[in-house]
Structures are given as structure tokens and as C-alpha cells.
NUFISE-273692 format. One record per residue (C-alpha): z, x negated, y; residue in one letter. Coordinates in steps of 0.05 Angstrom, whole numbers, plus 5000, padded with zeros to 4 digits. Layout:
<rs>
ZXYA;...
</rs>
This chain:
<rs>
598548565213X;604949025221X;606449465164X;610250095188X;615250385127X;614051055147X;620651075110X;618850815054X;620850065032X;617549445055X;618148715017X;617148165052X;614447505020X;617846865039X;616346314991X;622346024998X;624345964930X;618345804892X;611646114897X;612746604843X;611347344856X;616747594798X;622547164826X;627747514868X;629347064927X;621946974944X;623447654978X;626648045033X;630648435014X;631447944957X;628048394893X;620748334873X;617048934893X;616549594859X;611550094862X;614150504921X;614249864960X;610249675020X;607948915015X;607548365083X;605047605059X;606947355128X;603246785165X;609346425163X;611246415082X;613345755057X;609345824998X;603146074975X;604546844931X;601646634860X;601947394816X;603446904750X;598947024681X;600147624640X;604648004706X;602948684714X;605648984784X;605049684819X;606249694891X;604350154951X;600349714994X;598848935013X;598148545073X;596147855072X;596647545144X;592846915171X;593646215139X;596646525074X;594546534999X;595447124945X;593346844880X;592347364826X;591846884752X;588546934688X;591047644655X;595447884718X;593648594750X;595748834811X;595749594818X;595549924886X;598550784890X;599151214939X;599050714989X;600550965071X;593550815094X;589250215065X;591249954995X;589349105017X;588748875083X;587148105082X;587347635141X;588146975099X;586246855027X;586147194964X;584246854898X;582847374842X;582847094767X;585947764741X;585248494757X;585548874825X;586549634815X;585850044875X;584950854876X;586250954796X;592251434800X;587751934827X;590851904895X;586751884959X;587651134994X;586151405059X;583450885106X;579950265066X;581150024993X;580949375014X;580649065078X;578348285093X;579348155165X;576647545184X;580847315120X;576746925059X;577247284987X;574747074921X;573647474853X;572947184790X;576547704760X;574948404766X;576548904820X;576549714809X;576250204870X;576350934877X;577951504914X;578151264981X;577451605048X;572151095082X;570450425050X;571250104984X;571249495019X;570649265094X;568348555093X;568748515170X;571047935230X;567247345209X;571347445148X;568047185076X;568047515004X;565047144947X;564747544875X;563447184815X;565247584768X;566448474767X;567048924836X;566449664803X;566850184866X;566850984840X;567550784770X;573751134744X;575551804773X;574951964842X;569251944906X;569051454963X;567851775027X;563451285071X;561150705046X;561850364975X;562349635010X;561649545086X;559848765114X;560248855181X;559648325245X;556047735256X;558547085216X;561047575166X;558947375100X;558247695030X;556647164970X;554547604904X;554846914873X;553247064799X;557247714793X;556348414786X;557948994834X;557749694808X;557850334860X;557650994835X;555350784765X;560051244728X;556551874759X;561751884809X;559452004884X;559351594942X;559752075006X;556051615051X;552050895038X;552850474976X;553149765013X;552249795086X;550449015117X;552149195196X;550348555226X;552948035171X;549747615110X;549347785045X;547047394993X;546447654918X;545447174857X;548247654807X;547148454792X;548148954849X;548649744813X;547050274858X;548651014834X;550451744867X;550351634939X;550052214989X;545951735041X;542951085034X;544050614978X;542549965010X;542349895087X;541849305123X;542049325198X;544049085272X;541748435255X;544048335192X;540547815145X;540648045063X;538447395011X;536647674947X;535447184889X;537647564831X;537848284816X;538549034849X;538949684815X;538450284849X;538350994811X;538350824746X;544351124712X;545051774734X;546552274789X;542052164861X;539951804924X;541852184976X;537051845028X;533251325027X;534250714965X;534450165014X;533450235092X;532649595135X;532549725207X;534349555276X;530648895314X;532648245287X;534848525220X;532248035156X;532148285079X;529347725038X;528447694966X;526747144941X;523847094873X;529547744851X;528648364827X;528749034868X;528049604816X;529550374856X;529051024814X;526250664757X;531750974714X;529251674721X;534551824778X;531652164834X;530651824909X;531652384954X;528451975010X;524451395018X;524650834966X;524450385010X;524050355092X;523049855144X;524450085207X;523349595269X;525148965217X;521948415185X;522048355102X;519647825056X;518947854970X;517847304940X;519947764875X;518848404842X;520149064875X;519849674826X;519950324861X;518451054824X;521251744823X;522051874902X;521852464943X;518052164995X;514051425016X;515651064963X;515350375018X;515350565088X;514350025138X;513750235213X;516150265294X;514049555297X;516049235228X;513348635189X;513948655111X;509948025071X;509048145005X;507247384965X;509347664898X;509048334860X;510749034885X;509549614835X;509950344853X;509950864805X;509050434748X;515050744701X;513651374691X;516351644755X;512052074809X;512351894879X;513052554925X;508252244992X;505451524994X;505650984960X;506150515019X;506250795092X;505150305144X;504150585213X;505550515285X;503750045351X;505549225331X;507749465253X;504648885211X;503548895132X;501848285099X;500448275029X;498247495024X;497147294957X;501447784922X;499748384879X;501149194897X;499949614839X;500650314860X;499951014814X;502651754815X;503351884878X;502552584904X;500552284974X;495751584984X;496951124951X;496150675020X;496051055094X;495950515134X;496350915207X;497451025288X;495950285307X;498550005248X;495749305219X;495049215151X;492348545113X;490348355043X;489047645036X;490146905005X;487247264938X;492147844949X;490848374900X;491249114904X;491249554843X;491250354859X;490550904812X;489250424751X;495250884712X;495151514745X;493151854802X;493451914874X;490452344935X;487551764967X;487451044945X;486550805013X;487251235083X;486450795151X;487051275203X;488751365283X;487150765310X;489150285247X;486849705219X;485249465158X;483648695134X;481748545067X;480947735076X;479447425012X;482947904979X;481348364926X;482649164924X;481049544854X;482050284863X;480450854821X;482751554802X;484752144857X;487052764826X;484253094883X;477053394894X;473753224958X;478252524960X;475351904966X;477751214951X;477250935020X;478351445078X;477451035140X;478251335211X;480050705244X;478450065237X;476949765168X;473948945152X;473248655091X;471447985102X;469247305071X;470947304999X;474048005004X;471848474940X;472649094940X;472449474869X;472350294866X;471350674810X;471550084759X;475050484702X;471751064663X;475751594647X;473952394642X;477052704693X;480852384763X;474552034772X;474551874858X;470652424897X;467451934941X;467251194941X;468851005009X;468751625069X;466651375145X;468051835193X;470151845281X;477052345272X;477252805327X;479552485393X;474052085393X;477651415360X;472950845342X;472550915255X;467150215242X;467650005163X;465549255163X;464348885098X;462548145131X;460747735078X;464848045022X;462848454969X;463349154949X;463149514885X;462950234873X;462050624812X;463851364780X;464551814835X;463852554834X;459452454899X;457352004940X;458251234936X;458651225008X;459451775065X;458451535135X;458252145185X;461952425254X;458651735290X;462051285257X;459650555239X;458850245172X;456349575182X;453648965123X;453948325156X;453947645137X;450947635069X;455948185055X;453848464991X;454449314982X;453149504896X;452950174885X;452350464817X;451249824790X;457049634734X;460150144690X;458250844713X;453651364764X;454751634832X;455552414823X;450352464886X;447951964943X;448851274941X;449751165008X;449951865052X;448451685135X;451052445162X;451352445239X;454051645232X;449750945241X;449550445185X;447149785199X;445749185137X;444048575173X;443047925131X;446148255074X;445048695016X;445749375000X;444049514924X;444550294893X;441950214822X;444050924794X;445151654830X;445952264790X;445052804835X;441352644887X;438252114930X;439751254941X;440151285015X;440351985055X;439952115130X;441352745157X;445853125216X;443052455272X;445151995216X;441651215220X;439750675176X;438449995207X;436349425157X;435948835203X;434748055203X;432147905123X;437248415100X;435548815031X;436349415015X;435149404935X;434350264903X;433050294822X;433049694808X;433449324733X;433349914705X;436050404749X;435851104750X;435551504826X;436152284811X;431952414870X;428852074923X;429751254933X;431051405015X;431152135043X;429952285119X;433452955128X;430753135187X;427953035269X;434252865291X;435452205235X;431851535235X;430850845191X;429750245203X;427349695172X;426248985224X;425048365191X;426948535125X;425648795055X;426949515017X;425849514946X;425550284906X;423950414833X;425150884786X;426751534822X;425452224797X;422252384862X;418852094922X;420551284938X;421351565018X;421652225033X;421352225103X;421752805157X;424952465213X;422151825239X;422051125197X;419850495221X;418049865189X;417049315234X;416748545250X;414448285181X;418448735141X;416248885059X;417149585024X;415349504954X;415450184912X;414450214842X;413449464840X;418349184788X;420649524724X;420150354743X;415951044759X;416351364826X;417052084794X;412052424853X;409752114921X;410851314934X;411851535006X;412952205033X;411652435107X;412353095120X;412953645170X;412353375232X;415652635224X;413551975241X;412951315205X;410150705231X;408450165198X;408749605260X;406348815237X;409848945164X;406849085093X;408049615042X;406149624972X;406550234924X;404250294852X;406950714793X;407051334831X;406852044782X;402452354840X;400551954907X;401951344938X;402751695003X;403152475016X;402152495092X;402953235108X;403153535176X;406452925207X;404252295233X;403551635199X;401351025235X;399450335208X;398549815273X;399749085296X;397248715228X;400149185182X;397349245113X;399149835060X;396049634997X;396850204941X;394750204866X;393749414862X;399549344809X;399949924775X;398550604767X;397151194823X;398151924783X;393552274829X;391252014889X;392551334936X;393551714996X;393852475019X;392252635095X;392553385095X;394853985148X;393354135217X;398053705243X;397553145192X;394452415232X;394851855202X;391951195251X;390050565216X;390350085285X;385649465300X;387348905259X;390849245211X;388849395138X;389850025083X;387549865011X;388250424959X;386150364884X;385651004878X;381851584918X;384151764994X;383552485014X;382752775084X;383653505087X;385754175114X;383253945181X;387353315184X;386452745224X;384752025204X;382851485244X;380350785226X;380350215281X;381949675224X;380049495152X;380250115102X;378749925030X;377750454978X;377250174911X;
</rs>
């Protein structure tokens, strides 16, 4: 490359004496070069320049042209001043055992500090650059840099104006091999990115800094491919992130980092962006990312992305708040995977996961997911607009949100935890931030399809303000498979309902749903055209071992709700109330079992009560009540109808408080059908013009 004087001097290096740097006729004009000199290592040098040990030289500017060595030994420096427009431009080869200084006089270099055009340069010395007008370093033209020992960019006086180190082109490549590279450490600013991969390969064994950059610290883009084995710093000394910590983007761009260490903001220095973002790219950790104190997402992963976690990701873990979520993935074909690594996720002021607008998300391979263990966070989970969630034997553990009316789950979408999955809320005690609801089911407006399906996993849910779960707005929370539902079962109460049907279906088929304790109100409530389906031997298991139900065991809110139980078995002891309170209709059917106040607790009033204008049938199925305070069944002004071989048998194993069955009202009708049977231990009363009739077997006892 030419070297205009611009009237200043210009040395050119010919070898032809020996391939000392200090001796004379190595030059033209024959004298080593000074500092107002402009340098040319020409293609066509007889000998390699070697700077010797212990020189110390000042010149303007270097270029190094194709097919040419500049060795720099043990002890030698080589200061660049006030050079025309870069300080190095490389074509061929440098070899640095000693000391490059570029930028330290305090005078602007005002194109690039160093330049490696398709030319090969290695450090094993140290390099210093500051106070350039655009890069520290262009690394660009299928050119390679390995640094094995100290690049410091913005360390000594002095801002760089674009980009700490540029690698730019494809075949360009940029070998951190063991080194360390510092950018904007010293509190000095970077006006632009810290290390910009446009297209080229980085790979970094050895310690990348990060510090005071007016845009993004890391980005890695158009294709680029970035290795990391080792470690990355970002914010931890001092000064900001302008932007985001690291930004991957554009199709076909690769960041892997495999078994390193990505820690961003960690240090206490603020992330005035995203911690980290994945825009239209595909990442891979096979390490540890650390991400805290960020303005906004702490990981953002979107417009088609794949990141796959198989290690450990930890947000928010050191002390640092994160401004929005912890993890956003979102968007049409934009695939998380967390397969068999760990998220731990606290302090956020957002969710800790929102996982929206088509996006996939998947937990499995024993993936674990830890929210709101440390701190807090708005929502532990949100799956919204059209999203969808896996949990495939995986496990999710989520607790605390520091805001009121927030559950733990908030599903709009779609949301499956399948075989194996568990799902743990509310696990940890604590006296305040305990979750509002457990999980919340609900259609968003627009009419998007929200189903929660646990098939065949298990579900724990404990310590909520209210209820364990809220399924309402028509959406579907399905128990399939032997899935397992415990609510209010390990280490704490459900501030209200159990499980809370409000204008949405729920179905349990060959499964079990199990609410043990409620505080303020009932196990299972329907109201607003809420459902409950128990289907196909599925159980549905209220007070049990000991429970404690505030209320009622299973409420019917009104006309407009209904319950079913086909083929299967409910279970309710030890409520404060009724067992059923029903004023909508309920129907037990093809050999189902209801067993109230059968195992180890008192029904606080009325085994089963019907009342103001519902209907229950009892269709080919049994029901047994005992320990009731008042009556096995309060029939008032509604209708209750026992037919097709069913048998209600009250009183047989324990205690009635008053009487085995109460007809009363105008309205009241209760029909005992041919072939069907009604024993009662204790008295039945028919009155205040009620009807009863008895085509089958009535036995009073």
C-alpha cells in the first residue's frame, strides 16, 4: 500500500544489509527512521524487518506490504505519533514479542490504529491503543490476528470513535488464544461497539474486558461465527453500556460458547439495553452466562432466533435488578431450548419468562428452571399471543412476584407440560412476595386459543395469596394422562380457591387433581359458565389426610356453571362448609363414587347442598356421605334426581348432625327412579310443600 509524505519523510525498508531495524543501509534514504518518519516494508525487501531486543523507536506510521515480516523481540517497543491517517497497516506479517504503542501522545490517529488487510499478525507481547478516529483494530480481508498475550484498547488517555476491534469479512479470523483484550477498561469511552464480528470468526480462549461503550459491547453479525471457550466480561469496571451487552443478529450468524463464561453487568455497571439479544440468529452455551443490572430484557431472543441453553444461565443473581424480563422470547419460527440446562432468574422488574407472538419455548432433558427463588419478579412465567410453552421432562420451580394480582404462570397461549414435566409454584415460604395466583388460564382478547395441558406430569402449587388455579375467559385447562394437579399439599395454603373454573372449561381425565388446604374459600369453584369435567377413572381428591377447605369442598356458583363427574371418583373431607354446594347443575354418572366425610374429616354443614333452583343427578353412580355437622343432603328449592341404579347411602359410616336428607320449598323435588336406592341413617324430612317421589328402594334407618 502507497504511503503519500504529505511532505513529511518516508523510509523505506530494504533488507539489503541485514535484517536489522537500527542499521543504516537497511534504509532508503540510508538512516533508520525517526519519529517524524513515514514507514513502507515493501513486498519486495530482501530481508525480513526484525525491531532487535531492548530498541525503542518512534515513528509516524507503518506499512507492511504482502509477503513481508516485521518482527518486534523480547523488550523492543514500537511507538506510533501523530501519524497521517492509520498508525499500522499490515498486508503480510507482524510478529509481536515486545510492545506496540499506538494513540499514547494524546494525538488523534485518524483513520484505524491498526490495520490487518488480509495480512497475518501475532501478539505475544502487548499492544496499547487510544485515541483513534474509527477502529482500534480492523482485522479485515481474510486477514488473521492471533493474541496470546495483552491487546488494551481505551486504556491510557483518549476515546476511540467506532469500534474497539472490528473483524470484518468472511475467512477473516480472530484467535483470542490464551490472551487478554481490554476495551474501555480504564473508564475511557468507546464511541461506538467494543468488538464488532461483521461476517468473520472469532474464537476466544483467554479474557475479553468490555467497559464504556456508547453502543454495543459485543456484536456479532452478517454471518459471523463467535467460539467462546474461556472468558467475557462485560461492565464490570466502571462507566456504561451504551446498548445492548452483546447483540447477535442477522441470518446465518453463530455465537457459541462452549463451556466459557459470559458475565454482563455483574460488576455493578449499568446495561443501558439489553443484556443480551438474539436477533434472527442461532446461539448455543454449553457454559455460564451471568447477566444483572440491565435497563431492559436481560436475554432477548426473537424475529426467528434459536438459542439452546445445555448449561447454566443466571439472571439477576448478583445483586443487580433487571429493568423488563428476564428472558423474552417472542415472534413467528423464534425457538428457545433450554435442554438439560438450568435458568435461574430473580429481580426483575418485568417476568421473569414472556415467552410471546408465536414464539416456542421448551424445557426439557431434565432442564431446570428456577424463578424468583432470590428475589422477585412480576410474573414468573407469561405465555401469551399465540405462544407456546413445553415443559418435557423438565422441571420449573417458581415462586415470589412482588406484584399483587400476579400469578406464577400467566398463560394466554398455549402451555404443555408433559411426561415427567414437574412443575413447582410456591415451594418457598417467606412473608411477603408470596405469588398471587398459582397458575392464571385465560382466552386474551382476540379470541386466541389459551389450553394449559399438564399430560402426565405433575404439578405442585403452594402459598398463594389466591387461588391455586384460575381458569376463566373460555379457556381450557386440561389433566390428562395420569397427570397429577397438588394443590395446597406440601409446605403452605392457597389464600382462596384451589382450583377457580370462571367462564373457562377444565377437564381431569385419567388423572388426578388433589387440593388438600384452602384458606379463604372453596377446593373447586364454578362460576361466570365455568366447567368441571372429571372423566374416564380420573380423581378429584378435596381435604384429604388431614386437610383443611375454608369453605365448601366443590361450589356451583350459579345456572349458567356445570360439573361433571363420568366414570370416576371425587373424594371431600374436612371443609368448614358444605362437601357440594351446588346451584347450577352437577352430574354424576356412569359408575362414578362421591364419598363425603368418608376418610379422616367433618363436613362443617350439609354433605351435599342443592339449592335454589339447580339440578343434580345422580345417573347409574353411588354417593356416600357421613360426618356431616347438619345434613347429608339439604335439597332446597331445586331438583335432585337419583335414577339408572344409583344408590346414595348417608349415615352408614359416621355421623349425620341433624338430619340424612332435607327436601324442603315449593320448588324443592327430589325423584328416587326405579331401580335405584336412597339409604339414610338418620331421619329424611319432606317439607314446606316439597316434592318427593319414590319409584325405587328408600331405606330409613
Amino acid at each position: 500500500m502507497a504511503i503519500s509524505s504529505h511532505g513529511q519523510g518516508v523510509k523505506i525498508w530494504t533488507g539489503s544489509a541485514t535484517s536489522n531495524w537500527n542499521h543504516d543501509n537497511n534504509w532508503i534514504p540510508a538512516s533508520v527512521p525517526g519519529a517524524l518518519d513515514q514507514v513502507i516494508i515493501p513486498s519486495n525487501a530482501i530481508n525480513n524487518a526484525v525491531l532487535p531486543d531492548g530498541s525503542s523507536v518512534t515513528i509516524k506510521q507503518i506499512a507492511i506490504e504482502n509477503d513481508v515480516i516485521l518482527n518486534i523481540s523480547i523488550n523492543a517497543t514500537l511507538n506510533i505519533e501523530q501519524p497521517i491517517s492509520y498508525a499500522i497497516y499490515n498486508a503480510g506479517s507482524i510478529i509481536n514479542k515486545g510492545t506496540i504503542n499506538i494513540g499514547q501522545d494524546g494525538v488523534l490517529v485518524n483513520d484505524a490504529g491498526l490495520r490487518n488487510d488480509g495480512g497475518y499478525i501475532q501478539n505475544t507481547g502487548t499492544i496499547n491503543i487510544d485515541n483513534v478516529a474509527l477502529y482500534g483494530i480492523r482485522n479485515y480481508n481474510v486477514a488473521e490476528f492471533i493474541n496470546e498475550d495483552l491487546i488494551q484498547i481505551g486504556q491510557n488517555g483518549g476515546n476511540i470513535n467506532m469500534a474497539g476491534i472490528i473483524n470484518q469479512d468472511n475467512g477473516t479470523t480472530f484467535l483470542n488464544d490464551g490472551g487478554t483484550i481490554n476495551i474501555g477498561q480504564a473508564g475511557l469511552l468507546i464511541n461506538g461497539t467494543g468488538l464488532s464480528n461483521d461476517a468473520g470468526y472469532i474464537q476466544n480462549t483467554g479474557t475479553i474486558n468490555i467497559d464504556n461503550v456508547t453502543k454495543d459491547a459485543l456484536v456479532n453479525y452478517n454471518g459471523a461465527e463467535f467460539e467462546n471457550e474461556d472468558l467475557i466480561q462485560i461492565g464490570q469496571t466502571g462507566g456504561t453500556i451504551g446498548m445492548a451487552g452483546i447483540f447477535n443478529h442477522d441470518d446465518g450468524t453463530t455465537f457459541f460458547n462452549n463451556e466459557g463464561t459470559i458475565s454482563i453487568g455483574i460488576g455493578g455497571v449499568p446495561i443501558n439495553g439489553s443484556g443480551l439479544s438474539n436477533d434472527g440468529s442461532y446461539i448455543r452455551n454449553t457454559g455460564t452466562i451471568n447477566i444483572d443490572n440491565v435497563a431492559d430484557d436481560a436475554l432477548i431472543n426473537y424475529n426467528g432466533a434459536e438459542f439452546e441453553n445445555e448449561d447454566l444461565i443466571k439472571i439477576g443473581q448478583n445483586g443487580g435488578n433487571i429493568g423488563l424480563a428476564g428472558l423474552f422470547n417472542r415472534d413467528f419460527e423464534t425457538t428457545f431450548l433450554n435442554n438439560g440446562g438450568t435458568i435461574q432468574i430473580d429481580n426483575t422488574d418485568g417476568d421473569g419468562i414472556s415467552n410471546l407472538y408465536l414464539g416456542v419455548f421448551k424445557n426439557e432433558n431434565n432442564g431446570l428452571i428456577k424463578i424468583g427463588q432470590n428475589g422477585t419478579v412480576s410474573v414468573c412465567i407469561k405465555n401469551s399471543y399465540s405462544a407456546t410453552f413445553i415443559n418435557l421432562d423438565g422441571e420449573l420451580k417458581l415462586d415470589r412476584t412482588a406484584t399483587q394480582n400476579r400469578p406464577a404462570i400467566w398463560n394466554r397461549a398455549i402451555f404443555y407440560n408433559y411426561s415427567n414435566g414437574l412443575i413447582r409454584l410456591g415451594q418457598i415460604v417467606t412473608n411477603n412476595d408470596n405469588i398471587h395466583y398459582g397458575i392464571d388460564n385465560a382466552q386474551p382478547e382476540g379470541g386466541f386459543v389459551t389450553i394449559f395441558s399438564n399430560e402426565g406430569g405433575t404439578i405442585y402449587i403452594d402459598n398463594t395469596l389466591g387461588p391455586g388455579i384460575i381458569n376463566r375467559k373460555f379457556a381450557e385447562f386440561n389433566n390428562l394422562v395420569n397427570g397429577q394437579v397438588n394443590i395446597g399439599n406440601n409446605t403452605g395454603n392457597i389464600g382462596t380457591a384451589g382450583l377457580w373454573c370462571k367462564a373457562g372449561n377444565v377437564t381431569n381425565n385419567n388423572s388426578t387433581i388433589n387440593i388438600k388446604n384452602t384458606s379463604g374459600n372453596s377446593g373447586v369453584i364454578c362460576d361466570l359458565d365455568g366447567s368441571y369435567t372429571n372423566i374416564n377413572n380420573a380423581q378429584l381428591l378435596i381435604g384429604q389426610n388431614g386437610g383443611s377447605i375454608s369453605n365448601s369442598g366443590i361450589s356451583i356458583e350459579t345456572l349458567d356453571n356445570s360439573f361433571t363427574n363420568d366414570g370416576s371418583t371425587i373424594k371431600i373431607d374436612n371443609t368448614n362448609t358444605h362437601g357440594i354446594k351446588n346451584n347450577g347443575f352437577f352430574f354424576n354418572k356412569n359408575g362414578s363414587q362421591i364419598n363425603i366425610g368418608q376418610e379422616d374429616g367433618n363436613i362443617g354443614e350439609n354433605g351435599i347442598y342443592n339449592f335454589s333452583l339447580a339440578n343434580m343427578y345422580n345417573d347409574g353412580s353411588t354417593i356416600l356421605i357421613d360426618q356431616t355437622s347438619t345434613n347429608g343432603i339439604n335439597n332446597s328449592n331445586s331438583s335432585f334426581e337419583n335414577k339408572n341404579g344409583g344408590e346414595i347411602l348417608i349415615g352408614f359410616n359416621g355421623p349425620i348432625g341433624v338430619s340424612g336428607i332435607v327436601n324442603s320449598n315449593n320448588s324443592g323435588q327430589m325423584i328416587n327412579d326405579a331401580s335405584s336406592t336412597i339409604t339414610t341413617y338418620s331421619e329424611f324430612r319432606n317439607e314446606n310443600n316439597a316434592q318427593f317421589t319414590n319409584n325405587g328402594v328408600l331405606h330409613c334407618r
